[in-house]
C-alpha positions in Angstrom: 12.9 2.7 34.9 15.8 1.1 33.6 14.7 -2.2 31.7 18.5 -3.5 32.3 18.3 -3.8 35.7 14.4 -4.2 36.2 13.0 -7.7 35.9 9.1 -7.6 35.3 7.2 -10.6 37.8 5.5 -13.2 36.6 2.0 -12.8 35.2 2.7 -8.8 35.0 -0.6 -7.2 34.1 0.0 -3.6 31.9 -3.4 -2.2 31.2 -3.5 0.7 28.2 -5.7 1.4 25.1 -6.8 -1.7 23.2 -7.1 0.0 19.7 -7.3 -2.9 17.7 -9.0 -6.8 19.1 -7.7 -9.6 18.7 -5.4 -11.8 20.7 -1.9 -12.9 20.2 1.1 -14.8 22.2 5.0 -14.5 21.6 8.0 -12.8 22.1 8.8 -9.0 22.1 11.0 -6.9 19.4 12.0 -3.9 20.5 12.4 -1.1 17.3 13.5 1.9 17.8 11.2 4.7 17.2 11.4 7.5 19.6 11.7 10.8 18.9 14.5 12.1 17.5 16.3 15.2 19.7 16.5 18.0 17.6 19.4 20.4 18.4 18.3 24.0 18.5 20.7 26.4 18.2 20.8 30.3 17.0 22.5 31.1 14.0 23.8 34.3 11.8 21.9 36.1 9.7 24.5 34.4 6.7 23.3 31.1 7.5 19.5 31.8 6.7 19.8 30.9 3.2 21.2 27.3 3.6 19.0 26.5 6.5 15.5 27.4 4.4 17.3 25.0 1.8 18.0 22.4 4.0 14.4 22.6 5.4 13.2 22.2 1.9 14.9 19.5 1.5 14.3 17.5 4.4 10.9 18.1 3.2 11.0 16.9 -0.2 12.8 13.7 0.8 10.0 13.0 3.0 7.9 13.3 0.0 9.9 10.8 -1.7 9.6 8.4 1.0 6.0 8.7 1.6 6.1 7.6 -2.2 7.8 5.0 -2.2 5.8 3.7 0.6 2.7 3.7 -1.6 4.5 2.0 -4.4 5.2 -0.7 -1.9 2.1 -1.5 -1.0 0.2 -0.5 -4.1 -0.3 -3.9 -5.4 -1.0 -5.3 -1.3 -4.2 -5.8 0.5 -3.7 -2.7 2.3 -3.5 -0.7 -0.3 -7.2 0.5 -0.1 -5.7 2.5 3.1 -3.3 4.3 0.9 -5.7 7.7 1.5 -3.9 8.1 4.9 -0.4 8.3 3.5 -2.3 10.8 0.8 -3.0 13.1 4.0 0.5 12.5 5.5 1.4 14.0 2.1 -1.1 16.7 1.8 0.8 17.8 5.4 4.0 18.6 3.8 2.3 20.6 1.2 0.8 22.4 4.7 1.3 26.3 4.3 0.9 27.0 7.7 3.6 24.1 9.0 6.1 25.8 6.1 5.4 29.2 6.8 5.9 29.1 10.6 9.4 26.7 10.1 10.4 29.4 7.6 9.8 32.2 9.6 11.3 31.3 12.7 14.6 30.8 10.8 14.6 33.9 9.0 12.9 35.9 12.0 13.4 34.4 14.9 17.4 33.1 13.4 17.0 29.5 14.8 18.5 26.2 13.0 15.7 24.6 10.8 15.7 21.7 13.3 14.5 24.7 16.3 12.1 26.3 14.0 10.3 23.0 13.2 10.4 22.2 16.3 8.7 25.1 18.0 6.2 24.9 14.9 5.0 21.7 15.4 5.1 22.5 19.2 2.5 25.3 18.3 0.8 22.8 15.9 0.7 20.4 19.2 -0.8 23.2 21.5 -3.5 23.8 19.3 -4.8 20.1 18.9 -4.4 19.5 22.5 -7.3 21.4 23.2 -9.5 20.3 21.2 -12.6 18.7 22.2 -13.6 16.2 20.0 -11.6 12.7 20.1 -11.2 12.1 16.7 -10.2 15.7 15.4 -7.5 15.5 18.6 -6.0 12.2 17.1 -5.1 14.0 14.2 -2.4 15.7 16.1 -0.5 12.3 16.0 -0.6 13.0 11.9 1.1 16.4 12.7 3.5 14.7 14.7 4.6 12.0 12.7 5.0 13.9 9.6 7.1 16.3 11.7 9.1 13.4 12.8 9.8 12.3 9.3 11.5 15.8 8.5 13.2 15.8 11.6 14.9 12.4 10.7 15.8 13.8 7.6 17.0 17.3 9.0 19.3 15.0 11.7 20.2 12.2 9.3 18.7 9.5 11.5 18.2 6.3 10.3 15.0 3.9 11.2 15.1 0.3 11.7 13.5 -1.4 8.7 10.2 -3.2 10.1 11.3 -5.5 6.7 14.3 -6.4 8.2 12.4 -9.1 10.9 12.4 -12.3 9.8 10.3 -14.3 12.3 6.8 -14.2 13.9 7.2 -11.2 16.7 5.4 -8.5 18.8 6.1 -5.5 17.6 7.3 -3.4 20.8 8.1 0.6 20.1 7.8 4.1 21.2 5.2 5.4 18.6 4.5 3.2 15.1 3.7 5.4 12.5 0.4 4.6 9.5 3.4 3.9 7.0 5.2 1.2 9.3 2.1 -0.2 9.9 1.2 -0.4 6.0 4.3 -1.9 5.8 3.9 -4.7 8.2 4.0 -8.1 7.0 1.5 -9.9 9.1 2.9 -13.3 9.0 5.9 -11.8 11.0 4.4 -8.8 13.1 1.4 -10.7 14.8 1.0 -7.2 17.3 2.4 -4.9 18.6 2.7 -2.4 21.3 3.5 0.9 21.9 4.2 3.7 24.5 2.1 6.7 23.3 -1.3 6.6 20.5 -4.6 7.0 21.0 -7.7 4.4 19.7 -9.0 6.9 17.2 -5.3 7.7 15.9 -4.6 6.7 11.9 -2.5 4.2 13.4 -5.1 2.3 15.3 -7.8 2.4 12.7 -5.2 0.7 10.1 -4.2 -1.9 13.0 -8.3 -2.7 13.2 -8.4 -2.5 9.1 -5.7 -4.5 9.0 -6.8 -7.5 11.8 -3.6 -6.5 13.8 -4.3 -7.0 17.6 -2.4 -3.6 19.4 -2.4 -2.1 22.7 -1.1 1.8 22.7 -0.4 4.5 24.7 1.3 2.6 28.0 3.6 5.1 28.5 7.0 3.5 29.2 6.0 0.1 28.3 9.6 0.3 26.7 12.1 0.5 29.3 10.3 -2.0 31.3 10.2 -5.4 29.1 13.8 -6.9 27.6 13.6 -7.9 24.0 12.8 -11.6 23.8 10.4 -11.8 26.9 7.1 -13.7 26.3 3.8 -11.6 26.5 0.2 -11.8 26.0 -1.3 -8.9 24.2 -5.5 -8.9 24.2 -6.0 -5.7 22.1 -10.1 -5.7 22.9 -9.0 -5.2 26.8 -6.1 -2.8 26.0 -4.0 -5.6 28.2 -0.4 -6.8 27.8 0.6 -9.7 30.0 4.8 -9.9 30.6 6.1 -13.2 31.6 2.7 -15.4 31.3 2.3 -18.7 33.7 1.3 -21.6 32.0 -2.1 -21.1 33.6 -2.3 -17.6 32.0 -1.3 -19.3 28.6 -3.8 -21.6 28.3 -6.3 -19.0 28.8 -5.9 -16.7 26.3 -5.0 -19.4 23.9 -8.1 -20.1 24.0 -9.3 -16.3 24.1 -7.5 -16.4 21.1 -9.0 -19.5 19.2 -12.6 -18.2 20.1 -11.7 -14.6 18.7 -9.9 -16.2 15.2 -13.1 -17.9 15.1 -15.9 -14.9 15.7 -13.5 -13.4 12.7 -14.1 -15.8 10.5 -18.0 -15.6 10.7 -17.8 -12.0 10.4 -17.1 -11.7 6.8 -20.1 -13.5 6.3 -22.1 -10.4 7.7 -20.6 -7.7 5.4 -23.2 -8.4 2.7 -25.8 -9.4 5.1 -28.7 -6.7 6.5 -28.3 -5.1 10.0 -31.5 -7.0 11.4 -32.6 -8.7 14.2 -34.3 -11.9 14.5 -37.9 -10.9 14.5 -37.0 -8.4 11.3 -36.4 -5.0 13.1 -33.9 -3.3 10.7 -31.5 -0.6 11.4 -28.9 1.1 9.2 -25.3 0.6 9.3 -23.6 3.4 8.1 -20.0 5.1 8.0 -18.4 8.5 9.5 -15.9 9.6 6.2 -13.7 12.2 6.2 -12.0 11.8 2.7 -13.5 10.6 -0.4 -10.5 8.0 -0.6 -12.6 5.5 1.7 -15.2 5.0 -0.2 -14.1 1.9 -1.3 -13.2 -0.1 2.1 -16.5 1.5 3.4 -18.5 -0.3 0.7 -16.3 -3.7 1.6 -16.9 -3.4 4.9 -20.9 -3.3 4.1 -21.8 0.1 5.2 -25.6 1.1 4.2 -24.4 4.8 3.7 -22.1 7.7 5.4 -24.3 9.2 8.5 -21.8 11.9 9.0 -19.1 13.6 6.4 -16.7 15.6 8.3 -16.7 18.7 5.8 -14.7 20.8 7.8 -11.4 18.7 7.1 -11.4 20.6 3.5 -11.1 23.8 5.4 -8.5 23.1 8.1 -4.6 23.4 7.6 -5.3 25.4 5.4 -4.8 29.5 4.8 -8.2 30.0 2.5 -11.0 28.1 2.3 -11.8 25.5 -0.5 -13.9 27.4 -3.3 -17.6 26.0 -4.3 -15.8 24.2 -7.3 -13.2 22.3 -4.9 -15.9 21.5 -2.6 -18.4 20.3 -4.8 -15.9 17.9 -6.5 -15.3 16.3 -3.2 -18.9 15.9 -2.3 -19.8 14.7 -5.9 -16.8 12.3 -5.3 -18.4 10.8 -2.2 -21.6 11.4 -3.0 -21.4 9.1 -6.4 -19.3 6.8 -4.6 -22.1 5.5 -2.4 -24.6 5.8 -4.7 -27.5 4.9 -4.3 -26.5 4.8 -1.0 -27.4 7.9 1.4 -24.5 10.3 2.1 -25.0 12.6 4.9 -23.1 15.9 4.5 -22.5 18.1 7.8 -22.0 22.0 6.8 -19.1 23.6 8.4 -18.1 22.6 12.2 -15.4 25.4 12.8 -15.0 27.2 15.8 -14.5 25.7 19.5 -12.1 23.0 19.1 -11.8 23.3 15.2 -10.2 26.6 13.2 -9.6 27.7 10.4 -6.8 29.8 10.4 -8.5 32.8 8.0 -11.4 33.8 10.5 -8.5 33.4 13.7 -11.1 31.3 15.8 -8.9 29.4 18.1 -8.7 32.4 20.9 -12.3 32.9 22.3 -11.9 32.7 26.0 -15.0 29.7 25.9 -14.0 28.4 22.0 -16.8 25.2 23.3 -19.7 27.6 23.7 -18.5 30.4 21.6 -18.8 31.1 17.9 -18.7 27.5 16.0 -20.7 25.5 14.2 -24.0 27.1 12.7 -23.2 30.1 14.7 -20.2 30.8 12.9 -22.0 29.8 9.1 -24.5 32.1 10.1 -22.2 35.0 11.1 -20.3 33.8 7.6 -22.8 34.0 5.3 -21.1 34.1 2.0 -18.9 31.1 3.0 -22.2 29.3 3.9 -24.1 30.3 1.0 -20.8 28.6 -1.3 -21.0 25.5 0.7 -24.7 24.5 0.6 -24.5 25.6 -3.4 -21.3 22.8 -3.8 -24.0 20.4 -1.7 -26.7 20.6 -3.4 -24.9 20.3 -7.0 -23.3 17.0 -5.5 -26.7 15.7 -4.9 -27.7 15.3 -8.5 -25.0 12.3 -8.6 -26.5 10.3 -6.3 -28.8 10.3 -2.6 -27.5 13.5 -0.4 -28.3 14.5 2.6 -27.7 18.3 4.4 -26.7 18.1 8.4 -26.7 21.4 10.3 -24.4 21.0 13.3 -25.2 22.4 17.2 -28.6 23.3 17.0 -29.9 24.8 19.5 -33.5 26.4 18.8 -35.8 26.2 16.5 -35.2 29.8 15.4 -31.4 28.7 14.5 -32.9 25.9 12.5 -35.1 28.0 10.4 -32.8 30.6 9.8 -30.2 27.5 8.2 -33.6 26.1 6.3 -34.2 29.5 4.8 -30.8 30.3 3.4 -31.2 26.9 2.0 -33.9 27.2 0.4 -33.0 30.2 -1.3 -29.4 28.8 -2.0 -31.4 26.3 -4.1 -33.9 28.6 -6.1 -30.4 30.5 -7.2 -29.5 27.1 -8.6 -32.5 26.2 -10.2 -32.3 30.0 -11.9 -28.7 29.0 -13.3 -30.1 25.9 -14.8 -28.2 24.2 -12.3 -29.2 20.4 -12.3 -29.3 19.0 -8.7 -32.0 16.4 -6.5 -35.5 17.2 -6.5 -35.7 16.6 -2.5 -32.7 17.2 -0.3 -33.5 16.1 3.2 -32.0 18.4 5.8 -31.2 17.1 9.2 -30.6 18.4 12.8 -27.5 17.4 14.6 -29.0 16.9 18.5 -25.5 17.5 20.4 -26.8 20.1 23.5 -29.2 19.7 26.0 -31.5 22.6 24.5 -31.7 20.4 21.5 -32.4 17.2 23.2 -35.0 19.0 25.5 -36.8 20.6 22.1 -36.6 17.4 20.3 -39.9 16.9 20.1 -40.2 20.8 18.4 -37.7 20.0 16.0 -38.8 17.1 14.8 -42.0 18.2 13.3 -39.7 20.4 11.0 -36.5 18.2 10.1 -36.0 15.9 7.4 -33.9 13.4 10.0 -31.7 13.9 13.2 -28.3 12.6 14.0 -27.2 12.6 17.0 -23.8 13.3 18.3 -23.2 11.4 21.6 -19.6 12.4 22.4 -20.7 16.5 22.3 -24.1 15.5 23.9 -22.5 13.6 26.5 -19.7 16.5 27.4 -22.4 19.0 27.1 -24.9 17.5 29.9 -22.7 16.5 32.3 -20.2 19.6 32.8 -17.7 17.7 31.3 -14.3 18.3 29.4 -12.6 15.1 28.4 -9.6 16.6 27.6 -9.0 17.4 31.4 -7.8 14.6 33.1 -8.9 15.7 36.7 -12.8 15.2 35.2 -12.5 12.9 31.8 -13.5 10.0 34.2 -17.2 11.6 34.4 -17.3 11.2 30.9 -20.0 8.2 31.1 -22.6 7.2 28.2 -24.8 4.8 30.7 -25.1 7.8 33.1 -29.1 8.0 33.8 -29.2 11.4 32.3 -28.2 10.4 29.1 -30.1 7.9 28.7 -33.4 9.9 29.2 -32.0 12.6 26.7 -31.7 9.5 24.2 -35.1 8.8 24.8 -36.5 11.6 24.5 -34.6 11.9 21.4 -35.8 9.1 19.9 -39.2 9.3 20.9 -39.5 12.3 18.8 -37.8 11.1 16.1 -40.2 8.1 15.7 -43.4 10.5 16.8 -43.0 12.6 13.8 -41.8 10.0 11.4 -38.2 10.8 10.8 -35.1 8.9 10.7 -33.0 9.4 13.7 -29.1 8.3 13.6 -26.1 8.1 16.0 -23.1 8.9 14.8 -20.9 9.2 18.0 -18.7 6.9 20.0 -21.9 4.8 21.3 -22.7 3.7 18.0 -19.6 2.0 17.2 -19.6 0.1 20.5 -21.5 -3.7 20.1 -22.4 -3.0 24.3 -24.6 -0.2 23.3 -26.0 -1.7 20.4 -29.2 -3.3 22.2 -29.8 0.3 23.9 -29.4 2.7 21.0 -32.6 -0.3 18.9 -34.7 0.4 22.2 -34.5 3.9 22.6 -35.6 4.5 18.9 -32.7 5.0 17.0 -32.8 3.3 13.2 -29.4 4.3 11.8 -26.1 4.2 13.3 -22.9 5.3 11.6 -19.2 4.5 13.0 -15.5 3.8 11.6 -16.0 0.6 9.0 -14.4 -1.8 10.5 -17.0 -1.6 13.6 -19.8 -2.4 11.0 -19.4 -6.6 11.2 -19.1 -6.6 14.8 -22.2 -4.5 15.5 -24.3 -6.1 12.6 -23.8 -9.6 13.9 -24.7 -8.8 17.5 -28.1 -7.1 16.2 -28.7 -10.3 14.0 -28.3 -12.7 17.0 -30.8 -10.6 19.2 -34.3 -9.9 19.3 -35.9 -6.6 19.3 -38.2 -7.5 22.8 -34.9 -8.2 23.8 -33.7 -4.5 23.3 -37.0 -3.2 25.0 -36.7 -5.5 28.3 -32.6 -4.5 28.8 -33.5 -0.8 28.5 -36.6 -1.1 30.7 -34.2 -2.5 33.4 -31.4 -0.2 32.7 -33.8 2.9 33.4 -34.7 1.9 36.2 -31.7 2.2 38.3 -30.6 5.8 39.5 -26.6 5.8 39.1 -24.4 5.1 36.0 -22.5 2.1 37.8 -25.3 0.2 38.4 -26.4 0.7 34.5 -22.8 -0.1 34.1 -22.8 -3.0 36.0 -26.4 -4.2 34.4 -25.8 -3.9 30.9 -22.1 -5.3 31.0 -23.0 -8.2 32.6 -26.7 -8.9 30.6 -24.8 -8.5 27.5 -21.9 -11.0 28.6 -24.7 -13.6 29.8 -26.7 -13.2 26.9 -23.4 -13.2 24.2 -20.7 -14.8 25.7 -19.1 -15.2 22.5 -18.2 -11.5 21.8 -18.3 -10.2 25.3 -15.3 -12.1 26.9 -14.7 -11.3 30.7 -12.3 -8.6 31.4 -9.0 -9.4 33.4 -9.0 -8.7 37.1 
C-alpha cells in the first residue's frame, strides 16, 4: 500500500509483537533500513579473482564497523550488552558463510553480491525450520550480518540514528542490535518495525535497555507518513496511528502507571523471590555466552537453570575441543559463583546441526537422532564434553542436564558414562567438585508420564515447556496453519506439570522451568502451585516475576490452580487465569485493547 496516497483513520489499531513493555506517545521517524537489492549477475572465469577480493573486503569493513560500534558505546550503560556485537563478529569469522560465498563465485561464477546472497538464503532455509523459538531468532543474526556486507558490497549508505535531534519513534524496516546500542534514549523513546521476532537480539536489547518496541507488523512502513502521531504499548504489541484525545489520555496514563511499576522494580533486584507467607523460589537465568554474566548478576538472578552448550558447536566446521569448552564453562561457572550454574550437554540434532555429523536431513530431524541420542551414538564427543564439565565445576557450583529423556534406561546409560568420565579425572589428578548433581530435562510426554521413575534417580529436573508443550499436543509452531494450538493453559499440560512436580517434591529434588512459561509474570502463580521451586528466563524478566511472587501468597497459588483444573478447555483456563490475575494485580496486568 502506498503510504502517499493512503491516509490511516483515526484511532487506527495495528496489533504485532510487543518485544519490549513500556508505553510511549509522539511522532514517527521513518529510517531507512530495508534490504538492500543485491544484483546478481554471472561473470568470467577472469573476474573470479577480484570478486573473492571484494568479498573480503566487504567483510573486513564490516569488521571495522562492528568495532567502532563497541568503542562507541564502550564507556555507555549499554555497554554490558557488547557480547552480542561479539557474536555479530564471531559471524564474519563464520567458515561455513565464507566458504559457501567463495564457492559459489569460483564454482558456481556468480558476482560476490549473488553468492552471498544465495548463502545466506541457504543459511535462512536452515533456521527456518527450526523448532525451537529462540535458536530460530538467531537467524535474524545471520541476516543482519549478511546485510552489513551487502551494504558494503553495494556501497549503500545508512541513515545515522545519531543524526535525530529530537524526541521520536523510531519507525523502520528491520533495526539492527548495533543501531539499537546506538540509540540515545532521550531522542528514540520507541520504535517500530516491520519484521523481528520477541526472542530476536534486537528485542532482548530493547527490554535491557527500557525501550518500549512493537516488531514484526509487516508493512507498518508504507502505511504511516513520517510526522503522524502514534501510541506504541510494547507489553500489548499495539501501535495506535492518529490517537483521539480520548485515546490519549488513556495511555498517558498507561504510561505514568508503567514509569512508575519501573521504578519500584529496581528495588527487587537484590531482594529474594518470596511470597508473603515465606515460600521461596529461585530466580534464575537461561545464558548462552559467558559475556552475560555480568547483567545476569545486575538483574538479580539466583543462578543459570539452563546453559545452551550447543551454541559452542554450531556455525562451526569442528567441534570445540575439551580445552575450549572447559574454558567457557569455567568462565560461567566462576562467574556465578557461588551461584548454581546448570550446564545442558549437547542439544544437536532436530532443529540444531552441526555441520560435521550432517544432521540437518533426517526426514523427522524432531524425533530423529538429537539430543542424548545423538551423545550417545557420539561417544567420544560426549565423553570430551562431560570431562570439560566436570573440570569447570571445581571453580565454583555446577550442575550436569541431560536433554530429551525419555526412559529410564536412556538416563542410566548418560549417569554411567558419567561416572566413569569422572573416575578418569580423578586418575589424572584432575581437581574437580566432590558432588556434581545431574539433572533430567522433562520435555516429552514419556518423561512427564515416568516422572515419578525418574525422580527417585536424578539429582534435579528442568523442565522444558516450549518442547513439552509441542511434543503433547501434535504441534509444530513453526507451521502457521497449527502454531495457534500452541497453548500452555491447555488442560493437558497442566496435568503433565503436575505430575511433574509432584514427583519432583515426592522424592525431594529440585524441579525448575526453564521455558517460555517461566518468564511470563501470568504463569508465575501456577508454575509455585504445581511444585515448581526454580524458574530460569532472559534477565530482564527476573524483576517483573520476583515482584509479582512477593505481592502474593502461596494459598493464593494453590486456590487459582485448584480452579484452573477444574475446567475442561484451554479458553476457559485462559479466560480464568487472565482475568484472576488482572483482578487480583491490576497494577501489572493492564487490560488489553479491544
Amino acid at each position: 500500500m502506498d503510504s502517499a496516497n493512503t491516509e490511516l483513520s483515526q484511532d487506527t489499531f495495528l496489533v504485532g509483537i510487543g518485544a519490549s513493555p513500556g508505553v510511549a506517545i509522539g511522532e514517527v521517524y521513518l529510517v531507512e533500513r530495508s534490504r538492500v537489492r543485491a544484483v546478481e549477475r554471472r561473470i568470467p572465469a577472469s573476474e573470479v579473482a577480484s570478486e573473492i577480493a571484494s568479498f573480503h573486503e566487504a567483510v573486513a569493513q564490516a569488521k571495522h564497523q562492528l568495532k567502532d560500534v563497541k568503542e562507541q558505546v564502550a564507556d555507555h550503560a549499554v555497554s554490558e550488552h557488547l557480547y552480542i556485537l561479539d557474536a555479530h563478529l564471531l559471524i564474519l569469522e563464520d567458515e561455513m558463510l565464507l566458504r559457501e560465498t567463495i564457492k559459489g563465485i569460483e564454482r558456481d561464477l556468480l558476482n560476490a553480491q549473488g553468492a552471498l546472497k544465495r548463502a545466506l538464503a541457504r543459511f535462512r532455509d536452515v533456521f527456518e525450520h527450526m523448532e525451537d523459538d529462540y535458536l530460530r531468532a538467531r537467524q535474524w543474526d545471520v541476516e543482519t550480518v549478511g546485510e552489513r556486507i551487502m551494504r558494503n558490497l553495494t556501497g549503500t549508505r545508512q541513515t545515522s540514528l545519531q543524526e535525530i535531534d529530537r524526541p521520536v519513534i523510531l519507525l523502520a524496516h528491520d533495526l539492527s542490535p548495533a543501531d539499537t546500542l546506538q540509540m540515545d534514549r532521550e531522542k528514540i523513546i520507541a520504535f517500530v518495525t516491520d519484521v523481528g521476532g520477541r526472542t530476536s537480539h534486537t528485542a532482548i536489547l530493547a527490554r535491557s535497555l527500557g525501550i518500549p518496541a512493537v516488531v514484526g507488523l509487516e508493512t507498518v512502513t508504507t502505511l504511516i507518513p513520517p510526522g503522524s502521531q502514534v501510541v506504541v504499548d510494547g507489553g500489548n504489541g499495539t501501535l495506535i496511528v492518529n490517537p483521539e484525545e480520548e485515546t490519549l489520555q488513556e495511555y498517558r496514563g498507561r504510561q505514568s502507571l508503567y514509569r512508575d511499576l519501573e521504578a519500584q522494580l529496581g528495588a527487587y533486584r537484590e531482594l529474594p523471590a518470596q511470597s508473603l507467607d515465606g515460600e521461596r523460589i529461585g530466580l534464575f537465568c537461561n545464558l548462552e555466552l559467558p559475556d552475560e554474566i555480568d547483567l545476569v548478576r545486575r538483574h538479580g538472578a539466583e543462578g543459570i537453570g539452563l546453559f545452551r552448550t550447543e551454541f559452542l558447536f554450531m556455525r562451526r566446521n569442528t567441534p570445540p575441543d575439551e580445552e575450549e569448552q572447559f574454558r567457557i564453562y569455567r568462565q560461567a561457572v566462576e562467574g556465578m559463583a557461588p551461584h548454581p550454574v546448570t550446564l545442558r550437554t549437547l542439544d544437536v540434532g532436530g532443529d540444531k546441526f552441526v555441520p560435521e555429523f550432517n544432521l540437518s536431513d533426517e526426514a523427522n530431524p524432531a524425533m530423529g537422532l538429537r539430543a542424548v541420542r545423538f551423545s550417545l551414538r557420539e561417544r567420544r564427543l560426549f565423553r570430551q564434553q562431560l570431562r570439560a564439565m566436570l573440570r569447570a565445576s571445581a571453580f565454583g557450583n555446577a550442575r550436569i542436564l541431560f536433554p530429551m529423556i525419555t526412559g529410564v534406561c536412556e538416563w542410566r546409560q548418560c549417569r554411567e558414562i558419567l561416572d566413569e568420565v569422572r573416575q578418569e579425572l580423578v586418575a589424572e589428578g584432575a581437581p574437580m567438585a566432590d558432588k556434581v548433581p545431574a539433572g533430567v530435562m522433562i520435555e516429552t510426554p514419556a518423561a512427564a508420564l515416568i516422572a515419578d521413575l525418574l525422580a527417585h534417580e536424578a539429582d534435579f529436573f528442568s523442565v522444558g515447556t516450549n518442547d513439552l508443550i509441542q511434543y503433547c499436543l501434535a504441534v509444530d509452531r513453526g507451521n502457521e496453519h497449527v502454531a495457534y494450538l500452541y497453548d500452555p493453559t491447555h488442560p493437558a499440560i497442566l496435568r503433565a506439570l503436575l505430575n511433574i512436580g509432584a514427583a519432583a517434591r515426592d522424592a525431594g529434588i529440585p524441579a525448575c522451568v526453564c521455558g517460555e512459561m517461566a518468564s511470563e509474570p501470568l504463569y508465575a502463580l501456577v508454575l509455585l502451585a504445581l511444585g515448581f521451586n526454580e524458574l530460569s528466563m532472559h534477565a530482564s524478566g527476573i524483576p517483573h516475576v520476583k515482584r509479582l511472587l512477593r505481592q502474593a501468597y502461596r494459598h493464593e497459588a494453590d486456590e487459582l490452580l485448584s480452579q484452573l483444573l477444574s475446567f475442561t478447555t484451554s479458553r476457559e483456563v485462559a479466560s480464568h487465569l487472565e482475568e484472576s490475575m488482572a483482578k487480583r494485580f491490576p497494577e501489572i496486568f493492564s487490560p488489553k485493547p479491544i
